[in-house]
N, C-alpha and C positions, 0 to 999 in steps of 0.2 A: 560514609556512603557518598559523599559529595566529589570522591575521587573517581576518574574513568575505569570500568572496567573492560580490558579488553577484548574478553570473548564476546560481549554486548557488540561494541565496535563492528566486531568483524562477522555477526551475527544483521545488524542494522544495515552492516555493506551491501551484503550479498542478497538483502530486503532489499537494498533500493535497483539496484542489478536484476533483481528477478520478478520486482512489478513492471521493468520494460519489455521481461521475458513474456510475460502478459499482454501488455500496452503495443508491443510492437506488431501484434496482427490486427489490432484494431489501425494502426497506420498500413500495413503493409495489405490490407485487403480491399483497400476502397477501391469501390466500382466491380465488385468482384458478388454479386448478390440476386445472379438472374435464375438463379437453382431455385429460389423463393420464389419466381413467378410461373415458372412451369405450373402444369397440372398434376404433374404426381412427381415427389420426391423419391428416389432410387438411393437407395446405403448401396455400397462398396467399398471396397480394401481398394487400396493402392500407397504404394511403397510413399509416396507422397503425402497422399492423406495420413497415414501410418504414423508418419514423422510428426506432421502437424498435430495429432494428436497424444504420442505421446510426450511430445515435448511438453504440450497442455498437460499434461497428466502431473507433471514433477511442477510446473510452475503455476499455474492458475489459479489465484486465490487464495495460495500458501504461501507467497512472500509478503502479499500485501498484509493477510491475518498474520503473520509472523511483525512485518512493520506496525502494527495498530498492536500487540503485545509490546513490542520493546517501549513506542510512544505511552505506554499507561507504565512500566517499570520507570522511565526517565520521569513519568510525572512525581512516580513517590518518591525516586533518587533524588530530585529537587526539592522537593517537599521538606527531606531533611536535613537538606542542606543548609536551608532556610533557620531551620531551628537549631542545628549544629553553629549556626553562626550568628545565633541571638534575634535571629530575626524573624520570629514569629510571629510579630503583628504585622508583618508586610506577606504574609499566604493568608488568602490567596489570591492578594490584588496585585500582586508585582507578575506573576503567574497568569493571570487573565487579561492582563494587560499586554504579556506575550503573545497566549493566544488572540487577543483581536486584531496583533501585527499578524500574526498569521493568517488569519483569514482576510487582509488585504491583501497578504503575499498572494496568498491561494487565489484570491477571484483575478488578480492579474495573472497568475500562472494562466489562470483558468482563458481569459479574454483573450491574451493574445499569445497562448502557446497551444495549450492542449486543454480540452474540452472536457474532457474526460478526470480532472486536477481532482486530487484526495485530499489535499493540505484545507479546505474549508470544511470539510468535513469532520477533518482533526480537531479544527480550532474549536466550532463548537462544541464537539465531544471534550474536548478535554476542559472547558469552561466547566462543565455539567457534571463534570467527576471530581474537579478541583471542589466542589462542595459538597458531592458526595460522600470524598473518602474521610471530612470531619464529622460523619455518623456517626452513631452507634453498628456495632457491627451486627445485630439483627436485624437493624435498617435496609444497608446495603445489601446483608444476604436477600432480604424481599424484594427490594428492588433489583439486584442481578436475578434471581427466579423468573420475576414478575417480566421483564426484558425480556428472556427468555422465552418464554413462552408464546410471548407475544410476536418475537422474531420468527420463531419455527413455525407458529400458524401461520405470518405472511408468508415466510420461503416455498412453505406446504402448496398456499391459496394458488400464489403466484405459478409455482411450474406446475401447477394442475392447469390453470389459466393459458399457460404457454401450448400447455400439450396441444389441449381442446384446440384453442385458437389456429396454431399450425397447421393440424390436420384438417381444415377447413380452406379449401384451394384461395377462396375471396380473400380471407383475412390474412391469410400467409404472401399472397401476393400484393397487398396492399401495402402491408410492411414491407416485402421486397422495395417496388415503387418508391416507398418514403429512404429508404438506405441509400437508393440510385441517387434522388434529387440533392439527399445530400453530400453523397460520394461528388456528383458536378461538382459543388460549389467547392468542394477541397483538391478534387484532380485541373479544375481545369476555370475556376475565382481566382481573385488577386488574393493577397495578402488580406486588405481591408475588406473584402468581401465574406472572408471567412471569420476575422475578426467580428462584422456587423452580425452575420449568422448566428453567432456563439451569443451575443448581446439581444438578439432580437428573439432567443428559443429559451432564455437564461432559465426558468424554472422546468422547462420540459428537459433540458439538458442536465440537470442537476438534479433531477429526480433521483435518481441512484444513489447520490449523496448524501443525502436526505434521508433516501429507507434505510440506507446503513447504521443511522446513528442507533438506532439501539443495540445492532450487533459491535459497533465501536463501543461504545459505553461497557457493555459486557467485556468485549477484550482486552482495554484500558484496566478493569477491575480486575482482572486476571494477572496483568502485568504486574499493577499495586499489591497485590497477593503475593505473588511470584517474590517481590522484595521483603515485605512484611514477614512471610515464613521461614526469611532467613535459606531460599531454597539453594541460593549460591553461593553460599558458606562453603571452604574449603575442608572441612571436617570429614570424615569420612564417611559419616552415617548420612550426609545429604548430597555427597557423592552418590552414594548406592541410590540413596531416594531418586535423584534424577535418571539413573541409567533403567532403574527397575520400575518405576512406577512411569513418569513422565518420557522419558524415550521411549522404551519398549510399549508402551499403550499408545503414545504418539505415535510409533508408525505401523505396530501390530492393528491396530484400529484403523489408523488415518488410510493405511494403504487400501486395503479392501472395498473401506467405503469411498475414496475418491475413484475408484478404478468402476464406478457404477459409471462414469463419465463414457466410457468405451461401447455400453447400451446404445443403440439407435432408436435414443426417446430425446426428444426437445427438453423434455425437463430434468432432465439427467443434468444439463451444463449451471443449472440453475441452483438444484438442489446441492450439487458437486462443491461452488464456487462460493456462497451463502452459508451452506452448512456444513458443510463435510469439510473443505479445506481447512479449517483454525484446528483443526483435530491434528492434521496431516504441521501445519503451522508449528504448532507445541512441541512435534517428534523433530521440527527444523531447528528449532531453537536450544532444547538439550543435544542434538547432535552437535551441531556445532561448538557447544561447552564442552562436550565429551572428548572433540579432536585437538578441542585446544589446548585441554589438560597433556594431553597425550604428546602432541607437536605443534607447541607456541611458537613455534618459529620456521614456520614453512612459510615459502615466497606467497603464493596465493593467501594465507593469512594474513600478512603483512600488507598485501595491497586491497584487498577486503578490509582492514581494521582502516586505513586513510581513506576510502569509499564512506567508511559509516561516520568518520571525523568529519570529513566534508557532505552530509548525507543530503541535507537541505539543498546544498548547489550541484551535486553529484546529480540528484531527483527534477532540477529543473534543464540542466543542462543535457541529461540523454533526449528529454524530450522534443528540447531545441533543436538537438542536432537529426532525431527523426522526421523532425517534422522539416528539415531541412532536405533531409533526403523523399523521402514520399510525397508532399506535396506539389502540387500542379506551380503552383511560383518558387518552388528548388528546382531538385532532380527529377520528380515525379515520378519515383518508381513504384508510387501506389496501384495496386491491381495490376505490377508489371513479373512478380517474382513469383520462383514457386517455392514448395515448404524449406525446402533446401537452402535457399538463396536465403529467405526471410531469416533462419537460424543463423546463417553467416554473417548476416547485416548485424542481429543483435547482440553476436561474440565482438564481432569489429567496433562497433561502439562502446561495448564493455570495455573493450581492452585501451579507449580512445578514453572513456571514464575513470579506469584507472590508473593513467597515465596522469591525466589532470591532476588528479588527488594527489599525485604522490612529487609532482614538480609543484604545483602551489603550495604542499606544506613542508615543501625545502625553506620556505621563508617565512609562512606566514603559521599561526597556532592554529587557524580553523580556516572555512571556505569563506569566496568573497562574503555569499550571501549570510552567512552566520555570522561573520563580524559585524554586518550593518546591521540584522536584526539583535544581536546582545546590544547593539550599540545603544540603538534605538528601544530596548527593554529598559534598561538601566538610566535612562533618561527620566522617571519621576523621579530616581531618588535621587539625580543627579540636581535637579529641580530643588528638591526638597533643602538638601545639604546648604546651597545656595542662598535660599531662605531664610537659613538660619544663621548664616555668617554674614548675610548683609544687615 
């Protein structure tokens, strides 16, 4: 198991390509939030709106819950690697020692790119599962339940919270207000001024990050499952399993209930992106094994499988270059595009991210950023070895 598997690859690709399909209207909207201070809110269609939301409908919540499954599969992929290669007294410190590179990575992603950074939220999560998964397996089931539960009553609390709140002219305009003041400081701050924002808001900003961890924890165990049952065995009988049980109810289910997002209710995007997408997530994940069984060697494969090789730098570098384009100290064409536009920005940067992937691993075995963090992982035992030969 310590070997790549490629439909993963190309499955973690098109995860990290389709959390910018998300990410990019949080860039591509700033300054665009005076709908929320009027007196009464108006729903309409428009060819525009249309788009903007069903592009949301295929992306939102379902690549990143698809990314937050693969990251818990890679955790037990490692895991037995670890012991495939005698090295069972180093899980799961060699492992936690990665994730707390990560979450330096993450809070610098975090500082001086995008605010909005996932990679810290990984880190812990996957610290908190790396001891999880040496339970007893009645453990884990209670504590994945107990998660549970506890996840859907906040998702419940919360866009019941949003609805109320919205519909209330003050409190919906007040939030508008606070999106404007922050939209300034990104259309029309320095660099450092948006920087200092992100440092000076650190725990109100990273709230989200934070309530996720117990739906991460959940989907991390899901992933660890996913390996443990042997689900992507090439055998035929977990062939079927995947296509009958976990695709077909992946997107027989997923679809319906993320397409609640289309309602004009406030908590509809809430409930949508929290709860419903990982459903919609699981039917992304066997599809994508199911095409690959079928045709491993289509071009889009193949430049999707170098996206999920390079996934780490592929993930900090769209950001970079959005935030190069949208912000008030680049291009600035934050609150300048309409849905149209916004979707063609985030094909051109795909195709700018694909591109990368597939000229850096003409030379190199992985992304910049993945060579320096294994580099920098493999440094205790590099330590250790040392040690002992002097």
């Amino acid at each position: 198991m310590g070997r790549r598997i490629p439909a993963l690859d190309i499955a973690r690709g098109a995860a990290i390509l389709g959390t910018l399909g998300t990410n990019i209207w949080i860039f591509a909207s700033l300054g665009n939030f005076d709908f929320l201070i009027g007196s009464e809110i108006e729903y309409y269609i428009s060819w525009e709106s249309f788009a903007e939301v069903l592009f949301l409908f295929f992306m939102n919540g379902k690549f990143l819950g698809l990314l937050t499954i693969l990251f818990g599969m890679g955790l037990e992929i490692k895991r037995r690697s670890y012991i495939n290669n005698g090295q069972q007294r180093m899980w799961p410190w060699l492992y936690i020692w990665g994730m707390l590179l990560l979450l330096a990575d993450g809070f610098l992603h975090y500082l001086f790119v995008f605010e909005y950074d996932v990679l810290m939220s990984y880190a812990v999560t996957g610290i908190i599962v790396a001891f999880l998964i040496g339970c007893k397996p009645k453990v884990i089931k209670g504590v994945a339940i107990t998660l549970g539960i506890i996840h859907i009553l906040g998702v419940l609390l919360f866009s019941a919270l949003v609805e109320v709140l919205f519909r209330i002219d003050e409190a919906r305009a007040e939030f508008g207000l606070m999106m404007q003041e922050m939209s300034a400081v990104y259309l029309h701050g320095t660099y450092w001024d948006q920087v200092l924002y992100r440092l000076g808001d650190f725990w109100g900003m990273r709230s989200e990050a934070i309530a996720i961890i117990p739906m991460n924890i959940l989907l991390f165990l899901f992933g660890v499952y996913i390996i443990r049952s042997g689900l992507l065995n090439r055998s035929s009988k977990e062939s079927r399993l995947r296509r009958k049980k976990y695709l077909k109810w992946g997107l027989v289910a997923g679809v319906p209930l993320n397409a609640l997002m289309f309602l004009p209710l406030f908590s509809m995007g809430v409930l949508v992106r929290y709860a419903f997408a990982p459903v919609m997530a699981l039917g992304y994940l066997m599809l994508f094994y199911y095409l690959h069984e079928k045709r491993p060697g289509l071009f889009l494969f193949n430049r999707l499988s170098e996206v999920g090789r390079t996934a780490l730098s592929c993930y900090m570098l769209q950001n970079i270059v959005a935030s190069i384009l949208f912000y008030g100290w680049g291009f600035g064409l934050g609150g300048t595009l309409n849905a149209m536009e916004i979707i063609g920005v985030w094909a051109l940067i795909c195709i700018v991210i694909m591109l990368f992937a597939h000229v850096w691993l003409r030379k190199f075995t992985a992304g910049p950023f993945e060579l320096i963090w294994k580099g920098l992982t493999k440094l205790p035992v590099a330590l250790r070895e040392n040690r002992k030969t002097a």
